[in-house]
Backbone bond lengths (Angstrom), bond angles and torsions (degrees), N, CA, C in turn:
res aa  C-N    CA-C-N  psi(-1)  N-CA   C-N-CA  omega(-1)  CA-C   N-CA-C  phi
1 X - - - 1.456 - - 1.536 109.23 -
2 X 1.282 128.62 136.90 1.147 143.69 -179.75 1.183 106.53 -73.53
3 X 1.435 128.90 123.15 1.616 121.79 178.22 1.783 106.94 -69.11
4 X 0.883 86.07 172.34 1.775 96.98 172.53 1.390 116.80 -111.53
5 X 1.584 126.37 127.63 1.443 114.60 166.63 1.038 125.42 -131.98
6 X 1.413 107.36 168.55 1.703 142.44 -133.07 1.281 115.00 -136.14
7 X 1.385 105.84 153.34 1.592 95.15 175.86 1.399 122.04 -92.23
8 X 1.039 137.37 132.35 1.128 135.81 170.04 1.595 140.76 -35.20
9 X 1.787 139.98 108.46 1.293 115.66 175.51 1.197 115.73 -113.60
10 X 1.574 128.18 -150.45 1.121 124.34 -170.61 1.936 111.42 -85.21
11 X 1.301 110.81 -10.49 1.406 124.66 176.81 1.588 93.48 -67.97
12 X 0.951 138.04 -53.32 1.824 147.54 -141.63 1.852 97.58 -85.93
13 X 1.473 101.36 -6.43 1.606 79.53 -167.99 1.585 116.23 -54.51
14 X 1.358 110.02 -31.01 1.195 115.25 -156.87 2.031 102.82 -54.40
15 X 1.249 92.34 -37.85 1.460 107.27 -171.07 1.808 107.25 -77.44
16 X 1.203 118.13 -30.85 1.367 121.47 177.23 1.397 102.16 -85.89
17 X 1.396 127.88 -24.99 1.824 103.13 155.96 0.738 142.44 -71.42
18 X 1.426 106.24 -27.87 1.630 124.20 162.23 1.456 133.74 -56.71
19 X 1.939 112.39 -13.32 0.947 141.89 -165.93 1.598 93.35 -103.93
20 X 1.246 98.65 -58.50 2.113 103.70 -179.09 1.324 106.50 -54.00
21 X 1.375 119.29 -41.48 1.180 129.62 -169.89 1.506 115.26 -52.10
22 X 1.490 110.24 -61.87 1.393 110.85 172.37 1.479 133.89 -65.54
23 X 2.021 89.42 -36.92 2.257 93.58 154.06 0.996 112.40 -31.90
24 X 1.892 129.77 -62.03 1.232 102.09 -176.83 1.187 136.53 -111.26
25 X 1.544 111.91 34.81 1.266 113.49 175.21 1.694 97.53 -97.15
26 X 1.584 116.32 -23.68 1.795 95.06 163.61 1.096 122.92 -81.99
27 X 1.430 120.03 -13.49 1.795 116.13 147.36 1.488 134.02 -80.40
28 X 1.180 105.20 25.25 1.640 110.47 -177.67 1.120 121.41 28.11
29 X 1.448 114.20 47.64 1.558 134.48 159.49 1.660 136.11 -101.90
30 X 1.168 125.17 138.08 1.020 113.48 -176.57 1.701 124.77 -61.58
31 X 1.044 99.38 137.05 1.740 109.71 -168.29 2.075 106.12 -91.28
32 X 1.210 107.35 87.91 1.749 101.24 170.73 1.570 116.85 -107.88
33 X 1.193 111.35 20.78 1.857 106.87 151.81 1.102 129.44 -88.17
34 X 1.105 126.12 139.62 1.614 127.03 -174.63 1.964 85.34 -127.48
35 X 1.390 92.23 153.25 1.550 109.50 -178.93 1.881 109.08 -71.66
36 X 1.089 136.64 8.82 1.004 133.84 -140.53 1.714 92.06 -132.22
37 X 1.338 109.72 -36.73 1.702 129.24 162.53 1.120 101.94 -74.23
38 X 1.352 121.35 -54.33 1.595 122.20 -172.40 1.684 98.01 -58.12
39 X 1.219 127.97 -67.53 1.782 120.90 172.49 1.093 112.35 -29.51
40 X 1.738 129.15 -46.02 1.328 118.84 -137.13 1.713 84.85 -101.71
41 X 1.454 137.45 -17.83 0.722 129.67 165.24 1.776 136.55 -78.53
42 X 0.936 97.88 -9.80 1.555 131.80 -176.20 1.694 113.44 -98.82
43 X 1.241 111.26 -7.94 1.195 116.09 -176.57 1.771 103.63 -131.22
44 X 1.087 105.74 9.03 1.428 109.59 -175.63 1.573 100.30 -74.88
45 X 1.660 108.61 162.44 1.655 95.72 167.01 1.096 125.71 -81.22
46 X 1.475 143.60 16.92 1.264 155.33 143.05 1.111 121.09 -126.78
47 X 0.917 112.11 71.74 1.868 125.47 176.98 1.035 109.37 -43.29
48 X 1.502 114.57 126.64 1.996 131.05 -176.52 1.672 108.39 -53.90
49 X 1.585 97.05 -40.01 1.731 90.59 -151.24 1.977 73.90 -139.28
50 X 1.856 123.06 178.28 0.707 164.19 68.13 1.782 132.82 23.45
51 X 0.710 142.65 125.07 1.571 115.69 139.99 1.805 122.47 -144.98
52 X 0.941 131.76 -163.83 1.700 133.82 178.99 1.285 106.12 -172.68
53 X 1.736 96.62 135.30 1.767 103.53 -155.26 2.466 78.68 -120.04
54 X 1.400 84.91 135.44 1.734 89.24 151.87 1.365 103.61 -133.05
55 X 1.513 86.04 93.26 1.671 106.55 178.06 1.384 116.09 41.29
56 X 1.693 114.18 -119.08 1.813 96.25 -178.13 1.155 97.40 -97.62
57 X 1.802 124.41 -7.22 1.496 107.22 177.54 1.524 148.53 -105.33
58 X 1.365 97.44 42.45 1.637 106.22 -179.91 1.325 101.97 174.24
59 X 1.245 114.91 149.30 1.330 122.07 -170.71 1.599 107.86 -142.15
60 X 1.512 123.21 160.03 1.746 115.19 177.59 1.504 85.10 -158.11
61 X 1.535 118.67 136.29 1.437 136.30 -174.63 2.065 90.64 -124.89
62 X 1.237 95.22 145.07 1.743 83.23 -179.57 1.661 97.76 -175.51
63 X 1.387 130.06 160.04 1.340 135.13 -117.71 1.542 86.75 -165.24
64 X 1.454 125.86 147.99 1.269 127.73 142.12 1.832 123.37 -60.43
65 X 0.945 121.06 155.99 1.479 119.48 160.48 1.649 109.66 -139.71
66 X 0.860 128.80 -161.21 1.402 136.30 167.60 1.819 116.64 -172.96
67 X 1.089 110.10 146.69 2.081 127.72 -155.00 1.077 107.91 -131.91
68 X 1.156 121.32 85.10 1.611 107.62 156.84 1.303 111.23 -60.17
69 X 1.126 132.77 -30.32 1.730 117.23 -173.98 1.803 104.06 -88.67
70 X 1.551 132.52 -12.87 0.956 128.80 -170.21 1.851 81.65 -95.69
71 X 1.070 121.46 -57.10 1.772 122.91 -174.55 1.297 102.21 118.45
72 X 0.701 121.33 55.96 1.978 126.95 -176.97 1.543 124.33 153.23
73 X 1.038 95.68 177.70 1.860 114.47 167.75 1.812 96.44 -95.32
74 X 1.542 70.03 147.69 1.800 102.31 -176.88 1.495 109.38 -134.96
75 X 1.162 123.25 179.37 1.366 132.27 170.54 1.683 112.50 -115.80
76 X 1.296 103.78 95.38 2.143 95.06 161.84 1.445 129.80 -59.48
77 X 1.504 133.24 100.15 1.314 115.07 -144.88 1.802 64.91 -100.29
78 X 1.775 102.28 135.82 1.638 115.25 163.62 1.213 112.79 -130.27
79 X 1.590 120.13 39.76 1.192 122.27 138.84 1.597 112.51 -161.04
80 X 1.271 152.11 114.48 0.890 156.13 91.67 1.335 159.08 -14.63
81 X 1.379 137.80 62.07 1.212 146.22 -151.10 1.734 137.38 -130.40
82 X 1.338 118.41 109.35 1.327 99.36 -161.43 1.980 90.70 -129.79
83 X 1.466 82.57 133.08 1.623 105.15 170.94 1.653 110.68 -27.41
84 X 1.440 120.51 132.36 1.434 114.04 175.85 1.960 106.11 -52.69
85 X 0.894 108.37 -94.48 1.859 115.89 176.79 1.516 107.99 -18.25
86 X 1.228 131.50 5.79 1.365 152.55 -155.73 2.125 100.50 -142.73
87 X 0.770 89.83 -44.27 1.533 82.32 -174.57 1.680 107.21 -72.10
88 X 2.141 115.59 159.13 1.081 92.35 -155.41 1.793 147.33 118.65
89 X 1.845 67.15 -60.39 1.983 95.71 175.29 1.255 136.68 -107.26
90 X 1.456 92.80 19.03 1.846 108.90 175.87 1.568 102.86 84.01
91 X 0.673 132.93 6.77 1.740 144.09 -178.89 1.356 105.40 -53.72
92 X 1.478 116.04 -59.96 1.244 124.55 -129.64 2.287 76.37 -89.93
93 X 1.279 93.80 -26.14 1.573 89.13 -160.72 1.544 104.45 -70.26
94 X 1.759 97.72 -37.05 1.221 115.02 -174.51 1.751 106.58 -51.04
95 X 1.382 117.22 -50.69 1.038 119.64 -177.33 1.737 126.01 -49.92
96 X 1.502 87.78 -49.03 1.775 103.27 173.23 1.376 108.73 -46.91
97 X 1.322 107.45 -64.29 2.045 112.98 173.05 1.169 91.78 -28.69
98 X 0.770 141.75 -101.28 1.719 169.53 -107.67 2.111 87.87 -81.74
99 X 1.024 109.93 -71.96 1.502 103.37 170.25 1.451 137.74 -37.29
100 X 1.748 97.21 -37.69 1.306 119.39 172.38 1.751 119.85 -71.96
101 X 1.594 96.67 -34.46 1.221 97.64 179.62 1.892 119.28 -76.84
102 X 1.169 91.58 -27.19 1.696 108.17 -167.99 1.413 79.35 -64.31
103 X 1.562 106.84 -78.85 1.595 91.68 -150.16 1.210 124.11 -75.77
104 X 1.146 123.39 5.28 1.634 116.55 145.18 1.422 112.73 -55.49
105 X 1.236 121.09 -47.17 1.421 117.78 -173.36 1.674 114.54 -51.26
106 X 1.505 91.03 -46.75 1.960 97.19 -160.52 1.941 93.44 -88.33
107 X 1.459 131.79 -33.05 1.032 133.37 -143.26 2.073 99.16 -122.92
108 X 1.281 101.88 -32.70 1.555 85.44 -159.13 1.302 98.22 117.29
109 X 1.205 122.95 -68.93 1.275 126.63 -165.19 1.762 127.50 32.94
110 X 1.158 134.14 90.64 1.453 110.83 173.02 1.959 108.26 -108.83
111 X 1.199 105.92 21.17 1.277 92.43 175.52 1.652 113.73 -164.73
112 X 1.321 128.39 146.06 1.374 113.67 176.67 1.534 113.15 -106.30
113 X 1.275 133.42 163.69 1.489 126.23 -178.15 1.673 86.48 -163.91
114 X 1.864 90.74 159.26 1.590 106.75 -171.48 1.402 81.71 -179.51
115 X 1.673 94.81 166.39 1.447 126.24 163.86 1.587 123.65 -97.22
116 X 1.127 102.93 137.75 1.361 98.57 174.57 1.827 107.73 -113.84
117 X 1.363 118.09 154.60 1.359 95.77 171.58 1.398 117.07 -105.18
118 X 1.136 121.24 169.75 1.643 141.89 -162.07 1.537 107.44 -46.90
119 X 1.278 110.21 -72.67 1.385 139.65 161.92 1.927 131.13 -43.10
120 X 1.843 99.33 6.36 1.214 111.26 -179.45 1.455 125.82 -108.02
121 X 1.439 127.92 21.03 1.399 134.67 -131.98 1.904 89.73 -56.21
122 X 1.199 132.92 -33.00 1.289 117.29 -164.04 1.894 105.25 -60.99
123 X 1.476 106.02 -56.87 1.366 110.43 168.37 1.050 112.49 -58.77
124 X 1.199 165.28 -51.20 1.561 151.32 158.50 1.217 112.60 -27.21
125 X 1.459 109.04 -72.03 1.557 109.18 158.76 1.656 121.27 2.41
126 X 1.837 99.33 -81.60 1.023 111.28 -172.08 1.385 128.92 -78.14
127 X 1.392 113.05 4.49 1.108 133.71 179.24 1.557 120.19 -79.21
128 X 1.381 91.45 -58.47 1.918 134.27 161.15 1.862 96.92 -34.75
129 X 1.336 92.54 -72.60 1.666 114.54 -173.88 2.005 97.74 -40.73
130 X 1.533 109.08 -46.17 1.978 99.70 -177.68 1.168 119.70 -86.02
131 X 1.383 104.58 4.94 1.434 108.03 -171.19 1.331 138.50 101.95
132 X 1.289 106.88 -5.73 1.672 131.06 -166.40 1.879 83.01 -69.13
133 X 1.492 111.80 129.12 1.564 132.06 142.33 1.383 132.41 -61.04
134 X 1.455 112.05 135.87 1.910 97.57 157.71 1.568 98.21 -86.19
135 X 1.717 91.12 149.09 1.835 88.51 178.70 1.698 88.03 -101.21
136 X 1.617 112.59 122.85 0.998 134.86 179.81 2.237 99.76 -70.25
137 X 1.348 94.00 132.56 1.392 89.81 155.08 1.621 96.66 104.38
138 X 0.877 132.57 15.53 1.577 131.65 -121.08 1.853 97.01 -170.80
139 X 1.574 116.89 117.27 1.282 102.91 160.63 1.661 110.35 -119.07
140 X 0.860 143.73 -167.77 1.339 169.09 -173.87 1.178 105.43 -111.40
141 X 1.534 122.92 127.79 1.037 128.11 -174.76 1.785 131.76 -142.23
142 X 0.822 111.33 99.49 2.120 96.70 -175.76 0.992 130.84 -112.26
143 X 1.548 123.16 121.09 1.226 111.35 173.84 1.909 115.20 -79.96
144 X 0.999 92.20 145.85 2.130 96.63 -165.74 1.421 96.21 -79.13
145 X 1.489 111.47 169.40 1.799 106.71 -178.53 1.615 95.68 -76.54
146 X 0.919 152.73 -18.93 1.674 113.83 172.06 1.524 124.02 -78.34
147 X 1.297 114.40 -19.78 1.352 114.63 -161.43 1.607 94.28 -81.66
148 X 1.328 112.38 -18.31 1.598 135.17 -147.61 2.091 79.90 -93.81
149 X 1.198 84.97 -47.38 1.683 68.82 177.49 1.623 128.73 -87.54
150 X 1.369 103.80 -30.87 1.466 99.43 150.65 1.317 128.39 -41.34
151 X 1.710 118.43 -54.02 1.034 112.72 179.16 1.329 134.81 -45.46
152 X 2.027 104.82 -37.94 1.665 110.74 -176.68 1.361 90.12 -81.90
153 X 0.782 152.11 -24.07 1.728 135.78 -154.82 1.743 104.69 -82.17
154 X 1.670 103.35 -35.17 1.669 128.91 179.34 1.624 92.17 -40.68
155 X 1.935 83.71 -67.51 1.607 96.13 -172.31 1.020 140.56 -21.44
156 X 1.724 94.43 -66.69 1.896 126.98 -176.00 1.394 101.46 -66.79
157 X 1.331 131.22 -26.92 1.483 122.04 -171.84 1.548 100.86 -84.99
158 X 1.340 115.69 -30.51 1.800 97.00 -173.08 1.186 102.10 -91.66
159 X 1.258 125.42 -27.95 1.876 113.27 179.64 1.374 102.09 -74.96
160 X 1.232 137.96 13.90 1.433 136.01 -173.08 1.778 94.55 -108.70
161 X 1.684 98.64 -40.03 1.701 105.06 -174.13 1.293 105.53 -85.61
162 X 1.504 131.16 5.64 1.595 123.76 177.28 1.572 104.19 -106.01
163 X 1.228 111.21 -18.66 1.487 99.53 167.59 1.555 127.55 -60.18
164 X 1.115 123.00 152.80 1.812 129.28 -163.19 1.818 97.72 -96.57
């Protein structure tokens, strides 16, 4: 039976960490969400991200963005995940629909974008397979939370020192 999915609230975290959790334990990444951030973020009055649970087997975390060179808002889906015994079964596509549709609804949305990593050819694959592009010319880039806080603090101190 095909699960059914839903959108995610602040009750479900428990189940959407449990979902992140294993994203990155099949990417051999370190895991720093706890469900308790995931609530407190999910219940905020402008919620960061989105999400959609198919039950225990698939999960989609996803974000507004906005493009002037694309001409709109899009959705960054930055997590994607579907149960192994689940993969295969249209899940993962099913999910994308379902992302695509939401955030058009709440955002406009005309486009989705994500990373894939190097080392994933099956997900590329399937990525390849919906149509998703590499944007040539173009790298990926992050600033980490400290530098991220250096940066505002940089900020706040010189617009504080340009005032008269």
């Amino acid at each position: 039976m095909t699960p059914d999915i839903r959108p995610a609230g602040p009750e479900d975290a428990e189940a959407l960490a449990a979902g992140l959790a294993r994203l990155s334990a099949d990417l051999g990444e370190p895991h720093r969400m706890d469900a308790a951030r995931l609530a407190a973020a999910m219940s905020a009055p402008l919620p960061p991200f989105r999400a959609l649970l198919a039950g225990g087997s698939g999960l989609a975390l996803y974000s507004p963005v906005f493009s002037t060179v694309t001409g709109g808002a899009g959705a960054w889906v930055s997590d994607l995940w579907v149960a192994p015994p689940a993969r295969g079964t249209g899940l993962g596509r099913r999910l994308l629909g379902a992302v695509a549709r939401d955030a058009h609804a709440h955002w406009g949305a005309l486009y989705l974008a994500l990373a894939v990593y190097d080392d994933s050819p099956r997900a590329r694959t399937f990525y390849d397979r919906l149509g998703f592009t590499p944007v040539t010319g173009q790298a990926r880039l992050t600033l980490g939370p400290e530098a991220t806080a250096r940066l505002s603090r940089t900020e706040r101190k010189e617009s504080h020192e340009s005032r008269p």
